[in-house]
OpenMM code with the backbone's topology and positions (N, CA, C; nanometers):
from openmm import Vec3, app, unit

residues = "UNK UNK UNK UNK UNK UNK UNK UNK UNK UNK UNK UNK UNK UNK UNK UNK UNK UNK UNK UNK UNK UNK UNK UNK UNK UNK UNK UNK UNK UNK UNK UNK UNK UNK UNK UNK UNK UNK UNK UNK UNK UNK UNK UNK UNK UNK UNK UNK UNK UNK UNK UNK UNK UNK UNK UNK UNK UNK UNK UNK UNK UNK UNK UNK UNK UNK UNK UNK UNK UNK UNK UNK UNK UNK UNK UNK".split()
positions = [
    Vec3(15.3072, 2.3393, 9.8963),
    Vec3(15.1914, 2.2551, 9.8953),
    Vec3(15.0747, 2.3309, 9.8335),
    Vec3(15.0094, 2.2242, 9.7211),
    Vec3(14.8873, 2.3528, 9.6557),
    Vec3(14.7514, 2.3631, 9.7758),
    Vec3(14.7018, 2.4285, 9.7271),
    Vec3(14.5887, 2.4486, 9.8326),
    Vec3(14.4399, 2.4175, 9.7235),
    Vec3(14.3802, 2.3522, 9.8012),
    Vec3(14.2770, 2.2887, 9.7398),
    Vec3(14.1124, 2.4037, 9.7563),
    Vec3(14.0926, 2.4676, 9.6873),
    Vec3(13.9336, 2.6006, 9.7193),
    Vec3(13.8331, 2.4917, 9.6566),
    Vec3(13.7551, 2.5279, 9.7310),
    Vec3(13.6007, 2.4727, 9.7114),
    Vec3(13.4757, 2.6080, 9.7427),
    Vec3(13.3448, 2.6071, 9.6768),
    Vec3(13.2875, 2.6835, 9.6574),
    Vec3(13.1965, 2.5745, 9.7944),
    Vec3(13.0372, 2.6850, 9.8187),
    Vec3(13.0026, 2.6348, 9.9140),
    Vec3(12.9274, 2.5236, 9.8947),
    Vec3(12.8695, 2.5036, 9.7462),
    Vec3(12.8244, 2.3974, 9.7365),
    Vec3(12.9366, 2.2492, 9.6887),
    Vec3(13.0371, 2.3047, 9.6702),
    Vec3(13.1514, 2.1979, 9.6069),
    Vec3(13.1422, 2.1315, 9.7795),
    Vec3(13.1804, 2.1906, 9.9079),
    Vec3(13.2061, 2.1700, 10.0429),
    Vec3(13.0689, 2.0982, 10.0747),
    Vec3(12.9801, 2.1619, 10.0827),
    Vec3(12.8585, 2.0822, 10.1352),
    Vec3(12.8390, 1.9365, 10.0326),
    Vec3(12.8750, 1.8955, 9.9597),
    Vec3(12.8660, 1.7590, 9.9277),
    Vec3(13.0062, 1.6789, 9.9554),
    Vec3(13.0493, 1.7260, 10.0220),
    Vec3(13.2358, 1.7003, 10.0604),
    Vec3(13.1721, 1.6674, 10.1875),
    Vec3(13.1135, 1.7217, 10.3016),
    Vec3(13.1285, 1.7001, 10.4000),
    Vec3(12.9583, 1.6898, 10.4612),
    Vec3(12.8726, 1.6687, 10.3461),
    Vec3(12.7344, 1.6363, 10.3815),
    Vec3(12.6656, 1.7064, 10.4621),
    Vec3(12.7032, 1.8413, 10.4620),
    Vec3(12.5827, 1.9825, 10.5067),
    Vec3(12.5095, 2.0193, 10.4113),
    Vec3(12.3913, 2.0199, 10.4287),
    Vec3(12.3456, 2.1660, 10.3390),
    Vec3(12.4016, 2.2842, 10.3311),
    Vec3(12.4182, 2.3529, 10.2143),
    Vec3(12.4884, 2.4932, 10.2088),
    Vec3(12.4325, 2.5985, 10.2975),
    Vec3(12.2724, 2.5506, 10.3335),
    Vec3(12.2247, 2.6716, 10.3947),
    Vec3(12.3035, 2.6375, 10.5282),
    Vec3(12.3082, 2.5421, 10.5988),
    Vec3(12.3827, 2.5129, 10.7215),
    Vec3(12.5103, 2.5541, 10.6981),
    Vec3(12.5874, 2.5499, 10.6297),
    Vec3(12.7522, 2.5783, 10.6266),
    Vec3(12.7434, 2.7430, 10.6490),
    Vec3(12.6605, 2.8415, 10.5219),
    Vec3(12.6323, 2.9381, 10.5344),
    Vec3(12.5541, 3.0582, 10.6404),
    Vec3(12.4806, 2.9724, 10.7336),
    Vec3(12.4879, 3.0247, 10.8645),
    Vec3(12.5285, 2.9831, 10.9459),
    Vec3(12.5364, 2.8526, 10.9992),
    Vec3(12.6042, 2.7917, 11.1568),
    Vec3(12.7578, 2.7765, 11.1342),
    Vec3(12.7993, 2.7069, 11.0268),
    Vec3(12.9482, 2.7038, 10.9882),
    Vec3(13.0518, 2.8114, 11.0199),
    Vec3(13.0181, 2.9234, 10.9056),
    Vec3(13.0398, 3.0110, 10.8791),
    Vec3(13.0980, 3.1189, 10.9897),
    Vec3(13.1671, 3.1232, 11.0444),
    Vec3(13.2154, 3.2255, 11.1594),
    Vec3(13.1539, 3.1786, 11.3165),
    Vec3(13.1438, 3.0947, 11.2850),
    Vec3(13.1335, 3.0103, 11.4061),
    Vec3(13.2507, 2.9106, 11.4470),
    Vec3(13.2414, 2.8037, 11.3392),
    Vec3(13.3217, 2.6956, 11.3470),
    Vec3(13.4944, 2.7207, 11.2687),
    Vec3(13.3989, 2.7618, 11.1048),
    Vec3(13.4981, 2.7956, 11.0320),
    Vec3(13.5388, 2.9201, 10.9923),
    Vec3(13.6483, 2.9638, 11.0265),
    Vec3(13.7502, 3.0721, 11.0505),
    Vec3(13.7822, 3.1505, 10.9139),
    Vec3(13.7740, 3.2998, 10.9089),
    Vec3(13.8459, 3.3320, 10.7861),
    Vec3(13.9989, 3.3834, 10.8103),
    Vec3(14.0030, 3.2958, 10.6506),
    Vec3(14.1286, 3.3066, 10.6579),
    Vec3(14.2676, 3.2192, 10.7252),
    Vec3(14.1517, 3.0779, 10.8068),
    Vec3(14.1924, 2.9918, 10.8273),
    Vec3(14.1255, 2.8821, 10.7189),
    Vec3(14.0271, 2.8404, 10.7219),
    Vec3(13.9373, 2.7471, 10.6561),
    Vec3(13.8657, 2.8298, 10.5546),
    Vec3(13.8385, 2.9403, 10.5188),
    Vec3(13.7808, 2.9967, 10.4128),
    Vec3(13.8619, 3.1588, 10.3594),
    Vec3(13.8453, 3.2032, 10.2834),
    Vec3(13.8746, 3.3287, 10.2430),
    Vec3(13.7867, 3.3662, 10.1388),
    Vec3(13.8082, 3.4930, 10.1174),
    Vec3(13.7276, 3.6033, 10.0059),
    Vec3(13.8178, 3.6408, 9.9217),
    Vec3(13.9025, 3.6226, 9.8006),
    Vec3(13.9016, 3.6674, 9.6975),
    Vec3(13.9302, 3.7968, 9.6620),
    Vec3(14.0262, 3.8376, 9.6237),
    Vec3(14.0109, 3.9987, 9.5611),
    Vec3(13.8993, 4.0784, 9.6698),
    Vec3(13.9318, 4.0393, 9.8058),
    Vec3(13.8411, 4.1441, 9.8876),
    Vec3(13.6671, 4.1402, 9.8232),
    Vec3(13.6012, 4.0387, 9.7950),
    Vec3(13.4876, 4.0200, 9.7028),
    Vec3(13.4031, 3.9555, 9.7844),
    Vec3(13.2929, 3.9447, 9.7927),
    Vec3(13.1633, 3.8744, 9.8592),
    Vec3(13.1732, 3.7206, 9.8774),
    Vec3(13.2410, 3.6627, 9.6993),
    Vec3(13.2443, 3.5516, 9.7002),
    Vec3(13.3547, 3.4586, 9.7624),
    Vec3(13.2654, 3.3436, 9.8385),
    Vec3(13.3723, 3.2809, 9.9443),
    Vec3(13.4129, 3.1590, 9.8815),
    Vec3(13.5982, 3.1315, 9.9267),
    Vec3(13.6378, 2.9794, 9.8746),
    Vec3(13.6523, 2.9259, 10.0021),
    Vec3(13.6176, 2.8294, 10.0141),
    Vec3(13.6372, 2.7369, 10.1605),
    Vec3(13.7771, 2.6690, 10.0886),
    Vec3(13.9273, 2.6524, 10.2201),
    Vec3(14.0603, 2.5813, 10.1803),
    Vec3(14.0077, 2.4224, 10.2308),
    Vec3(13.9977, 2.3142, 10.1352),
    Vec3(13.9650, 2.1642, 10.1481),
    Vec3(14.0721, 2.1425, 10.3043),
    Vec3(14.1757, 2.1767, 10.2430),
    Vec3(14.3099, 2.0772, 10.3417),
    Vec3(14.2689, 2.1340, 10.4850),
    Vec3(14.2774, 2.2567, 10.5336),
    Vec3(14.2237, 2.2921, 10.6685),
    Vec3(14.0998, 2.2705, 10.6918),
    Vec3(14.0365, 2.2533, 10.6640),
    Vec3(13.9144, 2.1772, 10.6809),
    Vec3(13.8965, 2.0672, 10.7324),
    Vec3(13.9588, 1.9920, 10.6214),
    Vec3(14.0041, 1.8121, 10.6794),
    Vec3(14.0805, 1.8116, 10.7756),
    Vec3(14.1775, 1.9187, 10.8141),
    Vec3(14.2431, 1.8516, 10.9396),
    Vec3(14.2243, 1.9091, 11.0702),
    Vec3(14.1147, 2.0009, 11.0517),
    Vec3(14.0187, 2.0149, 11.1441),
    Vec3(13.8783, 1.9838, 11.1640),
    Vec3(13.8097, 1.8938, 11.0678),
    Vec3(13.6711, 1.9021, 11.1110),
    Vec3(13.6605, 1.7775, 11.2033),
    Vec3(13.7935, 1.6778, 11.2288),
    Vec3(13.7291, 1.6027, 11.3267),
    Vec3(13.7591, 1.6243, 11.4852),
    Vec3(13.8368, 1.7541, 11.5081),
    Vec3(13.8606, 1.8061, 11.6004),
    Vec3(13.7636, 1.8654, 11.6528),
    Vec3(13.7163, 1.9761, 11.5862),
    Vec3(13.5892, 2.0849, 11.6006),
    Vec3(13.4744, 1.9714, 11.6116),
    Vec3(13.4259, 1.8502, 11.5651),
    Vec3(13.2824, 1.8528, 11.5494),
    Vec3(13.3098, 1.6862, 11.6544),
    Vec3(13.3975, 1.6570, 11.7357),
    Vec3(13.4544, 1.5013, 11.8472),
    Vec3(13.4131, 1.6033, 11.9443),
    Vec3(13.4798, 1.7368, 11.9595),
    Vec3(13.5178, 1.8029, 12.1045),
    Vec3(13.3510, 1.8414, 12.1686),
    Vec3(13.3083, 1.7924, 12.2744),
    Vec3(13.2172, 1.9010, 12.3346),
    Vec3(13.2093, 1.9869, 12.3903),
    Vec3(13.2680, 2.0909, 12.3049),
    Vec3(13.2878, 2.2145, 12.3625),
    Vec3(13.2094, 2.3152, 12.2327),
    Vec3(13.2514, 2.4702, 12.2813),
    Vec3(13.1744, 2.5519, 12.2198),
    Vec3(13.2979, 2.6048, 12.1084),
    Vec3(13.2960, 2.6297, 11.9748),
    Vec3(13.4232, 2.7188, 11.9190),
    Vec3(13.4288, 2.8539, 11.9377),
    Vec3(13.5489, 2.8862, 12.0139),
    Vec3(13.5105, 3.0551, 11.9395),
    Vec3(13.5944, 3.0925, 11.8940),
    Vec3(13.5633, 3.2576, 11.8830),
    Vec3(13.6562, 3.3383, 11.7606),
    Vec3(13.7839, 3.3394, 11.7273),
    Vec3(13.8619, 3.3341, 11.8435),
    Vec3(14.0034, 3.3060, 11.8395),
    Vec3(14.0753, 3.1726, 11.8230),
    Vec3(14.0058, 3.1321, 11.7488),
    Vec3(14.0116, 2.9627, 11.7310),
    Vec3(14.0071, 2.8467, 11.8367),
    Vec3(13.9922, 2.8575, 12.0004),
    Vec3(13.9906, 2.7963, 12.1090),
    Vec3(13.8795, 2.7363, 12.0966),
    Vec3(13.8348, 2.6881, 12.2566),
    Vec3(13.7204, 2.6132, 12.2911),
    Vec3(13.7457, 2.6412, 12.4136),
    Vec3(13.5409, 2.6746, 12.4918),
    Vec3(13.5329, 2.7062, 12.5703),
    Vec3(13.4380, 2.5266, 12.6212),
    Vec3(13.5585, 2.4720, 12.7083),
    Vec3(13.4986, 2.3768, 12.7410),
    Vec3(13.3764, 2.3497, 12.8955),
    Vec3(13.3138, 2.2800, 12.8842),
    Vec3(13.2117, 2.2896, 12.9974),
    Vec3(13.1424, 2.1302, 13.0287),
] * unit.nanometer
topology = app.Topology()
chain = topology.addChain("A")
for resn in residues:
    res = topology.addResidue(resn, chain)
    for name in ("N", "CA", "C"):
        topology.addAtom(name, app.Element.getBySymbol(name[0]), res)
């Protein structure tokens, strides 16, 4: 299956954030590296993966809970 990369502004009009929002609250909060994004040749610049994304953002952003690092939810 190919895998679909998006840059951060290709994503923020995909899913109607501002980049500055994806780039701090998103970003290692919600979305995971190396699950939903990666770096490239070990490089600064980030590709967000489309397909994990989509088949998680209506999980992560329905649940009221908190995400954390290990991909769970700390529910309350």
């Amino acid at each position: 299956m190919a895998q679909t990369y998006l840059t951060t502004e290709e994503l923020s009009q995909l899913i109607k954030y501002d980049v500055r929002t994806i780039r701090e609250q998103l970003k290692d909060r919600v979305l995971l590296e190396g699950v939903h994004y990666i770096r490239p040749f070990g490089g600064r610049k980030i590709l967000y993966m489309w397909e994990a994304i989509q088949r998680d953002i209506s999980k992560t952003f329905t649940h009221s809970s908190i995400p954390m690092a290990n991909g769970g939810y700390a529910r309350g």
